[in-house]
Residue, then its C-alpha position, 0 to 999 in steps of 0.5 A: x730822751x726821756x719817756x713817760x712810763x705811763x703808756x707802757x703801764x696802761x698797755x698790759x691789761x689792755x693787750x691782755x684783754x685783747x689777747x688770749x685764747x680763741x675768741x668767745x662767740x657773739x652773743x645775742x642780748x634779748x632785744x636781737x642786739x649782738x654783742x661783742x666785748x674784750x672776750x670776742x677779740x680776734x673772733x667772728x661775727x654773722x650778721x643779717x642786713x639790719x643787725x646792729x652789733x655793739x662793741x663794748x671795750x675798757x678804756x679811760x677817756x678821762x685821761x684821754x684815752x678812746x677807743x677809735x675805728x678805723x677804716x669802718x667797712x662800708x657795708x655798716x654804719x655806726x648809728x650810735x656810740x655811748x659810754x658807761x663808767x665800769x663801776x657805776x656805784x662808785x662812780x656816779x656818786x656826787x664828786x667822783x670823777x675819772x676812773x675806766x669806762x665801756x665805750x660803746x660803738x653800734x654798728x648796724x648793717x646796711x649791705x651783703x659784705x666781708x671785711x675785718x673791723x680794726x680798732x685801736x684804743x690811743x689818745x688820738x691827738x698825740x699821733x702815735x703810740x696805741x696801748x691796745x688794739x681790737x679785731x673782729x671779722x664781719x659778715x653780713x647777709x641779706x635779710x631773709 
């Protein structure tokens, strides 16, 4: 049997993105939003009831593959998802098509709780084979 390569290729700057030293801390962006990307894989992350977090990861959509969460703790719910191209002054000009893109997932806080939130980047509908995978553990508090 013969086995397409392309996977394979596309998997070392996704793993290595999602590998590495300690994770890099959430940040906070100016409107309260926390922010979480490649850099905070396998970190942590507090939040308060009411708190959104956006997780922002590479992936190339136009050839199929998405990040997708799977098992989404039930003390959060993803209010909204979004993508963005990685080089906007390239790819928005008129006639350019594909090319990598941020997705975007937030996710806000609705109740107290602890779980790790696991993601995987795959072209869903082929069932199977993931070239990257994303982890982050979330605790949420009461609103003071």
């Amino acid at each position: 049997m013969v086995r397409s390569m392309f996977p394979a290729a596309l998997a070392g700057p996704f793993l290595a993105a999602c590998m590495g030293p300690a994770a890099d801390p959430v940040t906070e962006l100016p409107d309260g939003l926390l922010y979480a990307g490649a850099e905070q894989a396998d970190g942590e992350v507090a939040m308060q009831v009411g708190q959104t977090l956006r997780i922002e990861l590479e992936s190339i959509p136009t050839a199929g593959y998405v990040w997708e969460i799977e098992d989404l703790p039930d003390f959060v719910e993803l209010a909204d998802e979004a993508t963005r191209p990685t080089d906007p002054g390239f790819q928005n000009q008129p006639g350019v098509t594909g090319g990598n893109h941020f997705m975007a997932f937030d996710l806000t806080a609705t109740a107290p709780g602890t779980a790790t939130l696991h993601m995987v980047n795959h072209r869903p509908w082929e069932g199977g084979e993931e070239i990257g995978t994303w982890r982050i553990d979330i605790t949420v508090t009461p609103a003071p």
